[in-house]
mmCIF file as Biopython writes it, N, C-alpha, C and O atoms, coordinates in Angstrom:
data_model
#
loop_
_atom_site.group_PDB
_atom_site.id
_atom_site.type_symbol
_atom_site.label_atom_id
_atom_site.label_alt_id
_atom_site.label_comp_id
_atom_site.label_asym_id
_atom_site.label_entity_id
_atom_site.label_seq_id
_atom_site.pdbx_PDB_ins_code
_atom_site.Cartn_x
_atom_site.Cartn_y
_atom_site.Cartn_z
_atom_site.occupancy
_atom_site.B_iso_or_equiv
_atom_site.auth_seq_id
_atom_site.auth_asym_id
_atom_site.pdbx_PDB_model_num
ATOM 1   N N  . UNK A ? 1  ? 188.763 63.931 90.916  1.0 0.0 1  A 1 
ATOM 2   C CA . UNK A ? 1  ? 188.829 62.661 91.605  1.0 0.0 1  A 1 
ATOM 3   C C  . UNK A ? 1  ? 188.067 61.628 90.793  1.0 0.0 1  A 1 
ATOM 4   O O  . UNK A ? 1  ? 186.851 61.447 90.737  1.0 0.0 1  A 1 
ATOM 5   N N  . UNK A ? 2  ? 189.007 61.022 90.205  1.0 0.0 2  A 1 
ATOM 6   C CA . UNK A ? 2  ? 188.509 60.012 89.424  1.0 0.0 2  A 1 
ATOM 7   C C  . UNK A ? 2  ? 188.236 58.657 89.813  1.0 0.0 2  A 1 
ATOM 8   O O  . UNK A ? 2  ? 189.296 58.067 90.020  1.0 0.0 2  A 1 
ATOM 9   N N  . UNK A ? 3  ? 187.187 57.910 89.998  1.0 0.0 3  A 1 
ATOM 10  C CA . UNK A ? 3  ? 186.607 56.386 90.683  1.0 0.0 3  A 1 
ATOM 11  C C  . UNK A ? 3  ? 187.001 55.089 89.434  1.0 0.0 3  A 1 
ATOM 12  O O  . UNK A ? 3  ? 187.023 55.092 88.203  1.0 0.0 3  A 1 
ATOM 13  N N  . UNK A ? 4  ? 187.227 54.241 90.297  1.0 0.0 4  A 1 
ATOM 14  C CA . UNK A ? 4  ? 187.763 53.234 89.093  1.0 0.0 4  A 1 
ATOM 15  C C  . UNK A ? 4  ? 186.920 51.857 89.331  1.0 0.0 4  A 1 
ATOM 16  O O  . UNK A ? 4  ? 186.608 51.324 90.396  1.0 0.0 4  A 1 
ATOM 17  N N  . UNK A ? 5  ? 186.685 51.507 88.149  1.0 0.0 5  A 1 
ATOM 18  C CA . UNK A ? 5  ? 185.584 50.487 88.171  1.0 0.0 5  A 1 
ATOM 19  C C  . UNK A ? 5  ? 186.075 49.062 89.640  1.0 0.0 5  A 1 
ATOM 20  O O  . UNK A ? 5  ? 185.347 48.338 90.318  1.0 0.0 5  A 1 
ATOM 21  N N  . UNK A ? 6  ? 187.560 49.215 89.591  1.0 0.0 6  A 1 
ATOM 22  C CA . UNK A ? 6  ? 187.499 48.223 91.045  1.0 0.0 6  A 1 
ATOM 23  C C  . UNK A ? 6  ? 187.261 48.897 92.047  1.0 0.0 6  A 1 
ATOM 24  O O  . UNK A ? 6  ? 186.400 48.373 92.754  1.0 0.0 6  A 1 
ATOM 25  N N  . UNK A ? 7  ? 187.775 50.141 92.540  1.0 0.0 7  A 1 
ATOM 26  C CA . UNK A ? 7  ? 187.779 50.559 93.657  1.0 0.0 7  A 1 
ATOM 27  C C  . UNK A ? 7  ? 185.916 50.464 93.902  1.0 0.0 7  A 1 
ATOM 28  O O  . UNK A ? 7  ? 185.431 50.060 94.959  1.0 0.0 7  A 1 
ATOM 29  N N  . UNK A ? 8  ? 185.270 50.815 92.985  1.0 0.0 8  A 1 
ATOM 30  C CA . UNK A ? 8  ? 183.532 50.682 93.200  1.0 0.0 8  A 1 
ATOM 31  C C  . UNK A ? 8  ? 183.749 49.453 93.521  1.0 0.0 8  A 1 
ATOM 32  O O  . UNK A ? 8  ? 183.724 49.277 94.739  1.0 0.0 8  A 1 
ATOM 33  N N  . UNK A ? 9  ? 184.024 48.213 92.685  1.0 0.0 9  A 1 
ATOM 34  C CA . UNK A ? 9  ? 183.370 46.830 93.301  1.0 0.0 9  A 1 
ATOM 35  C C  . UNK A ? 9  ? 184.460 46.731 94.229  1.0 0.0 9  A 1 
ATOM 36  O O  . UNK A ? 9  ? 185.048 45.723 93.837  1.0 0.0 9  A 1 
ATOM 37  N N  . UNK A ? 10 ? 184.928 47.063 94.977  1.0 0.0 10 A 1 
ATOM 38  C CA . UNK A ? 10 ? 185.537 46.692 96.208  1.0 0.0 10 A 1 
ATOM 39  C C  . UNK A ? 10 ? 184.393 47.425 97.472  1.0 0.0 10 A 1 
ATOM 40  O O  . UNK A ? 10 ? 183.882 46.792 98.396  1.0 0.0 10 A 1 
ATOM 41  N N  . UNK A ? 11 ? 184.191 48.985 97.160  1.0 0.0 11 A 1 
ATOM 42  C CA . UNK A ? 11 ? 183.448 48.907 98.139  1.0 0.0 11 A 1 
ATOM 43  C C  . UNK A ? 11 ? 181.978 48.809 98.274  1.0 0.0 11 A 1 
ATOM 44  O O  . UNK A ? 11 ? 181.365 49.236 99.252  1.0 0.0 11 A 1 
ATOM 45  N N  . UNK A ? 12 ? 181.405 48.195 97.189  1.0 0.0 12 A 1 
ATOM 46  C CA . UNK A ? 12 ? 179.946 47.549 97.045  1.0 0.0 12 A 1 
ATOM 47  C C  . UNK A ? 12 ? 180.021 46.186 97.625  1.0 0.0 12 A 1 
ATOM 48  O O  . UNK A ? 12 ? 178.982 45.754 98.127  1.0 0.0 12 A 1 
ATOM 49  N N  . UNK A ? 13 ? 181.137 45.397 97.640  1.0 0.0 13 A 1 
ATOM 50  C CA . UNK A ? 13 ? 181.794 44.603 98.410  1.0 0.0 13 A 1 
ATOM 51  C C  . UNK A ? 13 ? 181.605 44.532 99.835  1.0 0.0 13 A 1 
ATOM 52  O O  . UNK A ? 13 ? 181.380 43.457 100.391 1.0 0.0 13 A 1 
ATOM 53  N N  . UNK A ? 14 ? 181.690 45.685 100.485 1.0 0.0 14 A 1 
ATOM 54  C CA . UNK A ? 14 ? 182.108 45.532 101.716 1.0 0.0 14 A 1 
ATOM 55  C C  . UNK A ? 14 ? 180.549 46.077 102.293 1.0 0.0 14 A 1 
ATOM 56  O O  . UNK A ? 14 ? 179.972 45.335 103.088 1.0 0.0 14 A 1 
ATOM 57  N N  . UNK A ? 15 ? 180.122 46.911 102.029 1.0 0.0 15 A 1 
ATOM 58  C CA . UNK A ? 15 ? 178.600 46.955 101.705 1.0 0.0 15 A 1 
ATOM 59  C C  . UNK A ? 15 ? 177.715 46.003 101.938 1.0 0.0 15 A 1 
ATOM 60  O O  . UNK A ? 15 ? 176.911 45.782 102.843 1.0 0.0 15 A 1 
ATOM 61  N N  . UNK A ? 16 ? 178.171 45.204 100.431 1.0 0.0 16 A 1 
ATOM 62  C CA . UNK A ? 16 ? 177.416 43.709 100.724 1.0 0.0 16 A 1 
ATOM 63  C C  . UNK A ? 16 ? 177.634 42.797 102.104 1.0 0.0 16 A 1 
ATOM 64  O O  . UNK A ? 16 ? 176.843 42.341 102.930 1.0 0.0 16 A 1 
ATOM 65  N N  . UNK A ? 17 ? 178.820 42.760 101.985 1.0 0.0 17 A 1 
ATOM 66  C CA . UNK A ? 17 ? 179.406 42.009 103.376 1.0 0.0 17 A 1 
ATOM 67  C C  . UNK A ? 17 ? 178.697 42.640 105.162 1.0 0.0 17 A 1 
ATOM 68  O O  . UNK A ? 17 ? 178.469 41.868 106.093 1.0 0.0 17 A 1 
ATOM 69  N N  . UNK A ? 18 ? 178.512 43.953 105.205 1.0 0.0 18 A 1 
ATOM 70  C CA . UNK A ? 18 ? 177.665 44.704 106.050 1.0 0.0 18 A 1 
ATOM 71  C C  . UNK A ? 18 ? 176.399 44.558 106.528 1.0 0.0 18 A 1 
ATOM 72  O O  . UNK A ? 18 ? 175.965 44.741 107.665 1.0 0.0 18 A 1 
ATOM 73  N N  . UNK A ? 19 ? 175.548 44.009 104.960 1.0 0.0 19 A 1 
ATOM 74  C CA . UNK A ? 19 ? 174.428 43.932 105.070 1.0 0.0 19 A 1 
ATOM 75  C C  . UNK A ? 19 ? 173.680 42.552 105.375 1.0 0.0 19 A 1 
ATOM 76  O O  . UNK A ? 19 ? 172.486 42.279 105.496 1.0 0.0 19 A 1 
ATOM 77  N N  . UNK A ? 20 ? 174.981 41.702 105.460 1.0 0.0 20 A 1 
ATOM 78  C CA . UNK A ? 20 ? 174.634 40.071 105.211 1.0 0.0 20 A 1 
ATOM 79  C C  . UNK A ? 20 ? 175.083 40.017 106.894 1.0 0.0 20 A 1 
ATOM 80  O O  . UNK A ? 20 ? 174.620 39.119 107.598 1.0 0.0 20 A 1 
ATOM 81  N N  . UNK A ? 21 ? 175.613 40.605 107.219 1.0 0.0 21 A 1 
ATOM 82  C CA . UNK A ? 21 ? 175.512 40.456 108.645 1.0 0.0 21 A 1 
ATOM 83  C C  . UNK A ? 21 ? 174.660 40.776 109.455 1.0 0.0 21 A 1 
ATOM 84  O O  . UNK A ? 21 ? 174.187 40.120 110.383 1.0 0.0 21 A 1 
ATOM 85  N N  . UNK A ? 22 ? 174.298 42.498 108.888 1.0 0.0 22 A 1 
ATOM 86  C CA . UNK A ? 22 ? 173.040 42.471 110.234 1.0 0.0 22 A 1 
ATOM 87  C C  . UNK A ? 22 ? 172.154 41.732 109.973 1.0 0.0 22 A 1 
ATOM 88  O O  . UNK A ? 22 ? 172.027 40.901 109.074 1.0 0.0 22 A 1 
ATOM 89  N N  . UNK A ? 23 ? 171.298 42.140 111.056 1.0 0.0 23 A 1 
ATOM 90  C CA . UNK A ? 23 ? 169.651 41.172 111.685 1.0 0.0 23 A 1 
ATOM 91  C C  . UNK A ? 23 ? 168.722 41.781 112.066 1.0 0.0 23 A 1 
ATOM 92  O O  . UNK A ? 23 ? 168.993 42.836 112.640 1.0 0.0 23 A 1 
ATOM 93  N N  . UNK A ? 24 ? 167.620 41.499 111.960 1.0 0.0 24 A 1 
ATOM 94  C CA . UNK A ? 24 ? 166.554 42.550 112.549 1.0 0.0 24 A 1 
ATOM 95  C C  . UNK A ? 24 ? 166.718 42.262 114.026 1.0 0.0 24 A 1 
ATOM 96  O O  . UNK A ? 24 ? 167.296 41.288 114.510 1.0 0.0 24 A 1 
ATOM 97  N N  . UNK A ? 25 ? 166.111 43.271 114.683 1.0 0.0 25 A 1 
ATOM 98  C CA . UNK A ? 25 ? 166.333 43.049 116.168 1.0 0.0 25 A 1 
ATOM 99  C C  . UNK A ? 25 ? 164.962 41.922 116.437 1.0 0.0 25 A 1 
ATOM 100 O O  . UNK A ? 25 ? 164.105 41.671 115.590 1.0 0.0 25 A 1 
ATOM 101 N N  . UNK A ? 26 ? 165.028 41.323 117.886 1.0 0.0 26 A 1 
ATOM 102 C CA . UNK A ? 26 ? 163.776 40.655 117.893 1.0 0.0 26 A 1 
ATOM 103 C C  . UNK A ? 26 ? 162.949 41.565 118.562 1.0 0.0 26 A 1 
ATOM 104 O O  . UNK A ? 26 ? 163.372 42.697 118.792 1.0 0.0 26 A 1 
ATOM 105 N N  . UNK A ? 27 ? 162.064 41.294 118.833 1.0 0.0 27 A 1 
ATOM 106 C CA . UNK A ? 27 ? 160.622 42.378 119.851 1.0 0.0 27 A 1 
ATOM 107 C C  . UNK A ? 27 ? 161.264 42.807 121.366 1.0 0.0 27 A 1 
ATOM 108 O O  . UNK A ? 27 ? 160.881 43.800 121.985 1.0 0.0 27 A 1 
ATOM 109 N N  . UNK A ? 28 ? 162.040 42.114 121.719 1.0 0.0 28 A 1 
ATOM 110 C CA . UNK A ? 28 ? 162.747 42.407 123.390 1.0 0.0 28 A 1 
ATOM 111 C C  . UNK A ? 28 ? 163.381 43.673 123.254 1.0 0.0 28 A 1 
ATOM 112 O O  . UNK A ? 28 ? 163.205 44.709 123.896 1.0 0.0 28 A 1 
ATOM 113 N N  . UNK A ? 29 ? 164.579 43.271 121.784 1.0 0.0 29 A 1 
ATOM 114 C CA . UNK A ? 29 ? 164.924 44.388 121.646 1.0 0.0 29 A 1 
ATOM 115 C C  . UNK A ? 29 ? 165.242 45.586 121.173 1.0 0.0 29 A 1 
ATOM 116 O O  . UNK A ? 29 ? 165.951 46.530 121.523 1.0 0.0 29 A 1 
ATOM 117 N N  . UNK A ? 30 ? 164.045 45.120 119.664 1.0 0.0 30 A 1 
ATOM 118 C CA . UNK A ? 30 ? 163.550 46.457 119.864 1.0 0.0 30 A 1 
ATOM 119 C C  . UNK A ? 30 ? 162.933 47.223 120.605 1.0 0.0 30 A 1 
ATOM 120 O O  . UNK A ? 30 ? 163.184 48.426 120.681 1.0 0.0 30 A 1 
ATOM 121 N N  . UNK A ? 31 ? 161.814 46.482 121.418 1.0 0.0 31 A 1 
ATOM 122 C CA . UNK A ? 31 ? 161.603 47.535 122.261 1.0 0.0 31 A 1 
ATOM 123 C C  . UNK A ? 31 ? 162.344 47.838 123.569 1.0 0.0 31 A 1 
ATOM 124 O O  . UNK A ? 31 ? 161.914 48.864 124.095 1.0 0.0 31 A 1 
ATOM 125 N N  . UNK A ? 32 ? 163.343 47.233 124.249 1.0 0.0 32 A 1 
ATOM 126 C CA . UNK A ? 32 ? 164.559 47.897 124.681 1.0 0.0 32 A 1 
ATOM 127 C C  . UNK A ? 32 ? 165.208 49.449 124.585 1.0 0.0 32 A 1 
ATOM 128 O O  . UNK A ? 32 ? 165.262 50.416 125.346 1.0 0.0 32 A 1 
ATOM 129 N N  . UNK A ? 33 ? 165.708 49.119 123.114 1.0 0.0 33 A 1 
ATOM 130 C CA . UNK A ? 33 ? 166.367 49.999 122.568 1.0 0.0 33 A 1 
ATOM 131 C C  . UNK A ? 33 ? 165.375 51.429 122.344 1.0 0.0 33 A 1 
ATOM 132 O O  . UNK A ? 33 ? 165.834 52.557 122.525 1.0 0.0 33 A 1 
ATOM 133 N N  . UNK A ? 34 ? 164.113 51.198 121.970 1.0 0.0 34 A 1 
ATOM 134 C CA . UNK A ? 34 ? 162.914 52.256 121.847 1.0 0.0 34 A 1 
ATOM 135 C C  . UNK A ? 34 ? 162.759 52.855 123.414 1.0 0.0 34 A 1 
ATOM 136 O O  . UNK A ? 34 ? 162.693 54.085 123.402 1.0 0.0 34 A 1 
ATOM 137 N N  . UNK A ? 35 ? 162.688 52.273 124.741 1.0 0.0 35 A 1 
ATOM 138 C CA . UNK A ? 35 ? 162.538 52.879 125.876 1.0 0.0 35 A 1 
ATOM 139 C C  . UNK A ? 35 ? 163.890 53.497 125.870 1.0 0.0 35 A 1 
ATOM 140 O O  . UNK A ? 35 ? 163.850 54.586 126.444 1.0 0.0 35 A 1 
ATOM 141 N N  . UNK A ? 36 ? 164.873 53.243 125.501 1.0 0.0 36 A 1 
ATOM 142 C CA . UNK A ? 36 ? 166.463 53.841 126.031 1.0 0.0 36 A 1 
ATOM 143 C C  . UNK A ? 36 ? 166.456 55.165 125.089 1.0 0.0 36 A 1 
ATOM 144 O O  . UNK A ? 36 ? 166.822 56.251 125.538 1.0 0.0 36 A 1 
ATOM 145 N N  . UNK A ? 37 ? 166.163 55.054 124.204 1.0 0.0 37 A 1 
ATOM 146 C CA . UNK A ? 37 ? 165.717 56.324 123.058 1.0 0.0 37 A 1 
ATOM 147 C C  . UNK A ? 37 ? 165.645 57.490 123.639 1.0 0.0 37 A 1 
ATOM 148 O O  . UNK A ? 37 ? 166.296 58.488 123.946 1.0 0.0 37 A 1 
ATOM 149 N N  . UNK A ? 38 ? 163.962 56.688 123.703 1.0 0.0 38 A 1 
ATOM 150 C CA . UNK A ? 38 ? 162.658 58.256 124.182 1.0 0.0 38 A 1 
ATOM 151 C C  . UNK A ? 38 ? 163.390 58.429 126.084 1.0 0.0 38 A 1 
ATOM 152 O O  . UNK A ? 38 ? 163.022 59.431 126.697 1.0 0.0 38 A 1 
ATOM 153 N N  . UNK A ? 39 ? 164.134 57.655 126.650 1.0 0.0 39 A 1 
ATOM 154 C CA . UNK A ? 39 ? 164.255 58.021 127.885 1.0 0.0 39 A 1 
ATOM 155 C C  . UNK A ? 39 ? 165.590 59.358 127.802 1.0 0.0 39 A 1 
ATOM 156 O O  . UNK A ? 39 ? 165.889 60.276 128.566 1.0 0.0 39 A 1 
ATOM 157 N N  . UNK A ? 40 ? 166.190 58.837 126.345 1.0 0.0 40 A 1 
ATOM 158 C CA . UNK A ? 40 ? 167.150 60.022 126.021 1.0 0.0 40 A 1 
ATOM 159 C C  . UNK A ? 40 ? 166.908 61.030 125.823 1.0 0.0 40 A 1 
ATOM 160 O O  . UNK A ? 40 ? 167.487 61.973 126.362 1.0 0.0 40 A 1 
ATOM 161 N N  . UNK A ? 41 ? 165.666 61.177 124.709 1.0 0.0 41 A 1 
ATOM 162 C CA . UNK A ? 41 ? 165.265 62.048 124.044 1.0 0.0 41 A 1 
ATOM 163 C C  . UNK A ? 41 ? 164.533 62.991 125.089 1.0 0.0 41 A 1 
ATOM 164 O O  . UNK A ? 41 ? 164.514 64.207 124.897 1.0 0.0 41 A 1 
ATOM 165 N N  . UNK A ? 42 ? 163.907 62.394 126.239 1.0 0.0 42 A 1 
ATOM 166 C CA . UNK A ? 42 ? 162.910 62.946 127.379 1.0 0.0 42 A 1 
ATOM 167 C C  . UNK A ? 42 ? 164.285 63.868 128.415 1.0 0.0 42 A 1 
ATOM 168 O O  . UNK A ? 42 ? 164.126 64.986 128.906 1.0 0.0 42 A 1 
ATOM 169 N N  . UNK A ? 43 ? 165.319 63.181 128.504 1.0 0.0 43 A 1 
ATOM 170 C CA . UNK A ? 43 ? 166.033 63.988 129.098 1.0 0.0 43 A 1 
ATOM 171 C C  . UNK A ? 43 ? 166.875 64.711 128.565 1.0 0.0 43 A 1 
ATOM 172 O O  . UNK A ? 43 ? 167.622 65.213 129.404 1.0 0.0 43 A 1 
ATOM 173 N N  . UNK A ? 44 ? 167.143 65.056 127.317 1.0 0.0 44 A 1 
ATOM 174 C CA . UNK A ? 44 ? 167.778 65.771 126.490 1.0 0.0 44 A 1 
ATOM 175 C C  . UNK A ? 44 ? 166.660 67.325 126.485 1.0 0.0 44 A 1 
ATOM 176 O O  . UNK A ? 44 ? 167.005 68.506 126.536 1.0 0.0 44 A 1 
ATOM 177 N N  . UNK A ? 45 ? 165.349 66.759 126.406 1.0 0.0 45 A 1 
ATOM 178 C CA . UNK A ? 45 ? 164.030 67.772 126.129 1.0 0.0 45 A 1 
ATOM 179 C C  . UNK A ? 45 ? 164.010 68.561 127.335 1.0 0.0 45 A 1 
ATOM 180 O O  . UNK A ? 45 ? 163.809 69.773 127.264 1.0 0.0 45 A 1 
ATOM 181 N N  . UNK A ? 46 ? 164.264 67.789 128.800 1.0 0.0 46 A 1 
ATOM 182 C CA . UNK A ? 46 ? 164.210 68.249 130.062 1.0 0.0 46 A 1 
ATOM 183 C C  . UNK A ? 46 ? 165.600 69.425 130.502 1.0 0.0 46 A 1 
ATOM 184 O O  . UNK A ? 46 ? 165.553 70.481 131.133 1.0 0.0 46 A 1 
ATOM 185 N N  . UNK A ? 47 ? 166.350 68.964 130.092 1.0 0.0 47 A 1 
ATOM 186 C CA . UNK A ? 47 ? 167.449 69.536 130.013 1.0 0.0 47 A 1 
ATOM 187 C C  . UNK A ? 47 ? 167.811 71.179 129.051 1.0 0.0 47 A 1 
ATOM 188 O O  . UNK A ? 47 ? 168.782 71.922 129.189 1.0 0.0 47 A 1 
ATOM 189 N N  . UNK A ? 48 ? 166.883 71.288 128.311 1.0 0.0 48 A 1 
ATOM 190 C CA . UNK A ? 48 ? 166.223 72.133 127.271 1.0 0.0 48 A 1 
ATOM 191 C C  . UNK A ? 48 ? 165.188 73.235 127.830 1.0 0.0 48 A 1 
ATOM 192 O O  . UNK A ? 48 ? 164.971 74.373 127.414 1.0 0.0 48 A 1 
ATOM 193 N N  . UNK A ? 49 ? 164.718 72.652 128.720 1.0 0.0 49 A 1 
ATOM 194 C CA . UNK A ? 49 ? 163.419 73.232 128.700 1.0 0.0 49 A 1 
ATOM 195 C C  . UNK A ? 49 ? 164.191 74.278 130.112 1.0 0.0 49 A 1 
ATOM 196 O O  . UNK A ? 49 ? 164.004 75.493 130.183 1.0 0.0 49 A 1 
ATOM 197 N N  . UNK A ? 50 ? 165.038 73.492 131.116 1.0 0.0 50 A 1 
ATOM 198 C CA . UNK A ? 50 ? 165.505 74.274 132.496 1.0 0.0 50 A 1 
ATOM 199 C C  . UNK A ? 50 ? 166.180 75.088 131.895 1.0 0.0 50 A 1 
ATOM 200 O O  . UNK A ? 50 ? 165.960 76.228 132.302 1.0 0.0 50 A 1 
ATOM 201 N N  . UNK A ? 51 ? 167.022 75.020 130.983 1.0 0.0 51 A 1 
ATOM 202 C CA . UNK A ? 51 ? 167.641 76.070 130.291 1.0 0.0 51 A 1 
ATOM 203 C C  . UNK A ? 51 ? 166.812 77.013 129.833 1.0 0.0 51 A 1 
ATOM 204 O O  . UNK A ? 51 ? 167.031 78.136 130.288 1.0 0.0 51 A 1 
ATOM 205 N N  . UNK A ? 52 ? 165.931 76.911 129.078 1.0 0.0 52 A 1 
ATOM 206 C CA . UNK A ? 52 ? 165.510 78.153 128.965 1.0 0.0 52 A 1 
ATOM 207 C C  . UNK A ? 52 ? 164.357 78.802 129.780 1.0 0.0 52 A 1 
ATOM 208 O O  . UNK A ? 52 ? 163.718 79.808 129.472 1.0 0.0 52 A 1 
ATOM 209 N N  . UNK A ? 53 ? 164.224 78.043 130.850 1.0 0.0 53 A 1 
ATOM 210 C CA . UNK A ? 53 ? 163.807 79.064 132.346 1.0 0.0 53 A 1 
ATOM 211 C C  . UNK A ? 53 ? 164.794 79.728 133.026 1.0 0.0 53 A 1 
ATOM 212 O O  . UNK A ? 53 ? 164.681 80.612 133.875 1.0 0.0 53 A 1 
ATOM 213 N N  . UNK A ? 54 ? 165.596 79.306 132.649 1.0 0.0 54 A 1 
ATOM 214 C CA . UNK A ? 54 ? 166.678 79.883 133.635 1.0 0.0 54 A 1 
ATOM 215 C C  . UNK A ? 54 ? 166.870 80.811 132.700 1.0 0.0 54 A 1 
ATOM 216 O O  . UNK A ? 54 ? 166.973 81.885 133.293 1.0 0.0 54 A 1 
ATOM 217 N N  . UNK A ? 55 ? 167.006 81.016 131.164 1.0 0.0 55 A 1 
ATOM 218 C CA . UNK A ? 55 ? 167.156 82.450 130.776 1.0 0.0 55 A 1 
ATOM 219 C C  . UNK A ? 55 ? 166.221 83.565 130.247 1.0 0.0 55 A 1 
ATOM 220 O O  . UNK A ? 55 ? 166.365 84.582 129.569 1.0 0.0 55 A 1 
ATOM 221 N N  . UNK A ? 56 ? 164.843 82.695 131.073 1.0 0.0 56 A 1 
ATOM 222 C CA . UNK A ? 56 ? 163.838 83.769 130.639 1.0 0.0 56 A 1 
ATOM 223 C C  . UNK A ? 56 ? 163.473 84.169 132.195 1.0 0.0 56 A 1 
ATOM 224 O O  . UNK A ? 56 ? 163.313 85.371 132.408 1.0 0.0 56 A 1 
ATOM 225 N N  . UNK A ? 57 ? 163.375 83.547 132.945 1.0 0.0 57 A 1 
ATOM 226 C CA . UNK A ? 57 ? 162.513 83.340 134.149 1.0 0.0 57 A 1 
ATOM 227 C C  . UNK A ? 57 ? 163.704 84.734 135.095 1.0 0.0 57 A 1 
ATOM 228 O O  . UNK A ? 57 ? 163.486 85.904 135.409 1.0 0.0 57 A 1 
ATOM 229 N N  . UNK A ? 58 ? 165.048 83.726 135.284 1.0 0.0 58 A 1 
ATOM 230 C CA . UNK A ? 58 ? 165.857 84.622 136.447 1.0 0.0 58 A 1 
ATOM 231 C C  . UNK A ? 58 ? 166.487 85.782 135.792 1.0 0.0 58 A 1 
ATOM 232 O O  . UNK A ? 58 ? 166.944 86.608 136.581 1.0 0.0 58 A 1 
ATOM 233 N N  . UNK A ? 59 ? 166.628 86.054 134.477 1.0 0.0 59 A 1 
ATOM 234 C CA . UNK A ? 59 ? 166.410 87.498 134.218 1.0 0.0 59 A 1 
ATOM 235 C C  . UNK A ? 59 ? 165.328 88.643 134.992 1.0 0.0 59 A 1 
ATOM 236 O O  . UNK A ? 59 ? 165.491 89.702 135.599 1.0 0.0 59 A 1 
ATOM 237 N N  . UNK A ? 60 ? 164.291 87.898 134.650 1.0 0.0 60 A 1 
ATOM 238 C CA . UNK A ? 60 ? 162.726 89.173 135.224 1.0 0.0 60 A 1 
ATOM 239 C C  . UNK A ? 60 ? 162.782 89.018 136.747 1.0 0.0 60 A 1 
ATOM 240 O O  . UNK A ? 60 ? 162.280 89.918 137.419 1.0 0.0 60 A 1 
ATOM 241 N N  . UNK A ? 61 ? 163.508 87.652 137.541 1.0 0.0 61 A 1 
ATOM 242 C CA . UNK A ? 61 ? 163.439 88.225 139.237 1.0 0.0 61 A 1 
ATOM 243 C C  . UNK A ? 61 ? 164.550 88.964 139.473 1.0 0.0 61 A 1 
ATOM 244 O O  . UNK A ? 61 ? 164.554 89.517 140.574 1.0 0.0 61 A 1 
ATOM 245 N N  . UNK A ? 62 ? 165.541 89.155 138.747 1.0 0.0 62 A 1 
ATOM 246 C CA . UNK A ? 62 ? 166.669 90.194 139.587 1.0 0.0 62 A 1 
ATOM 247 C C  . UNK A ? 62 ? 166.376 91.260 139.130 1.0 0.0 62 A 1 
ATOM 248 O O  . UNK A ? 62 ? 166.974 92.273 139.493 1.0 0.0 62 A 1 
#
């Protein structure tokens, strides 16, 4: 698979064009986006953790 000097500047191109658009977030929302995270990450962890009570725990009561 051979790359050809346009097909590179086409997509360093679009790249560029990508990067000239975004924005930093402002403080609202980044920290927004940081509570929606860790509120994921906290119930992803929670969700983790019942699982493996349920396959350590209700094994040893039956």
């Amino acid at each position: 698979m051979e790359m050809k000097v346009e097909d590179l500047s086409k997509k360093l191109q679009v790249y560029i064009r990508i990067l000239k658009l975004a924005k930093r977030p402002t403080r609202d929302e980044f920290f927004k986006i940081s509570k929606i995270a860790g509120a994921a990450m906290a119930l992803v962890g929670l969700i983790g953790f019942f699982i493996y009570l349920l396959m350590t725990v209700l094994p040893e009561a039956l």
